[in-house]
C-alpha positions, -999 to +999 in steps of 0.1 A: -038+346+809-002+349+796+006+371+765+016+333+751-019+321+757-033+351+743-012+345+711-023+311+709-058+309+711-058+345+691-041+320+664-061+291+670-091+310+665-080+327+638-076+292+615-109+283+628-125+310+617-104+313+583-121+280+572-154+289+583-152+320+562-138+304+532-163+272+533-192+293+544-179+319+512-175+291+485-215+272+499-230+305+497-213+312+456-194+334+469-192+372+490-223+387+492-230+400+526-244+429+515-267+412+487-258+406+453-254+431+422-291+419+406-306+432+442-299+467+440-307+473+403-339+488+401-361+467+374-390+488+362-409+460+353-405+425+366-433+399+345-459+383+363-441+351+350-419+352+384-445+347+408-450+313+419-484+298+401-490+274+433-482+266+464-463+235+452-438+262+434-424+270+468-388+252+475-385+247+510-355+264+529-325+235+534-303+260+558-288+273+529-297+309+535-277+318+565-246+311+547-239+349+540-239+360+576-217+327+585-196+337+560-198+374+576-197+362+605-163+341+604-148+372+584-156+394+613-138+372+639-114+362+616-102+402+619-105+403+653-085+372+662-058+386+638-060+422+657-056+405+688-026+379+674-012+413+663-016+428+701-001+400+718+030+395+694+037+437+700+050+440+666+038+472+651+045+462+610+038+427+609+005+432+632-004+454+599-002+431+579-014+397+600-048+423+600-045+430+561-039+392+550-075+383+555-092+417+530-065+407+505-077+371+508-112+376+509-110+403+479-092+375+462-122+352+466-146+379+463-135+385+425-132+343+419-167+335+431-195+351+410-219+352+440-214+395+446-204+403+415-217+402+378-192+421+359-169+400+348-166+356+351-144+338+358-140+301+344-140+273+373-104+264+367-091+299+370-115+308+400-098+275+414-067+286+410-076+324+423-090+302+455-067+286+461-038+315+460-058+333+484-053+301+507-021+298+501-017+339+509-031+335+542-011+302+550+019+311+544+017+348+563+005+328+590+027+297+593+060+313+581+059+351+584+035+358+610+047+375+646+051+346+672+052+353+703+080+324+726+065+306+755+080+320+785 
């Protein structure tokens, strides 16, 4: 394999597993790989009121609940396309930051969508807008600024 093909299916993968992150992210209510907030505060007494009365109380699992580790998942890759874009293109500083793009994106996301987080909310059109510059982040770094590497 050439250091072009390398680059390019490094890149290719890369936008494949952007979307899968961010979709995967945005269907789960956002980053909680590691369970949310309300999971590791220790309640001292939870009411008998939370336990299901019946077996008719149960909701069924829809697929739903592997979202998280998609969304992990498709971050994880996401890196390591970006470390291996970064390898092929031989550029030091902008291999940096084609590797950082995706934490400042997925920190941007991480503080729009509720899901990990409780202390603070954000309204749906700001969180929208915060979305959708961590997109934009990511898309431009990678379509105008990003290391290419010329077909030889």
């Amino acid at each position: 394999m050439t250091r072009y093909q390398a680059f390019r299916t490094a890149h290719v993968a890369g936008h494949v597993f952007w979307w899968v992150f961010i979709v995967a992210a945005m269907l789960d209510r956002g980053i909680c790989w590691f369970g949310s907030v309300d999971d590791l505060v220790w309640d001292s007494y939870r009411p008998l009121t939370d336990v299901p009365r019946r077996y008719a109380d149960y909701a069924p699992l829809d697929g739903f609940a592997q979202l998280g580790a998609i969304s992990l998942i498709g971050f994880c890759l996401l890196v390591l396309s970006a470390l291996a874009e970064a390898v092929a293109a031989r550029r030091l500083a902008a291999g940096i930051i084609t590797t950082a793009v995706p934490f400042v994106a997925a920190l941007l996301i991480w503080y729009a969508l509720p899901g990990g987080h409780r202390d603070f909310f954000l309204t749906p059109p700001a969180a929208l807008l915060v979305i959708l510059v961590a997109v934009a982040i990511r898309e431009v770094w990678e379509r105008k600024f990003a290391p290419a590497v010329a077909r030889t």
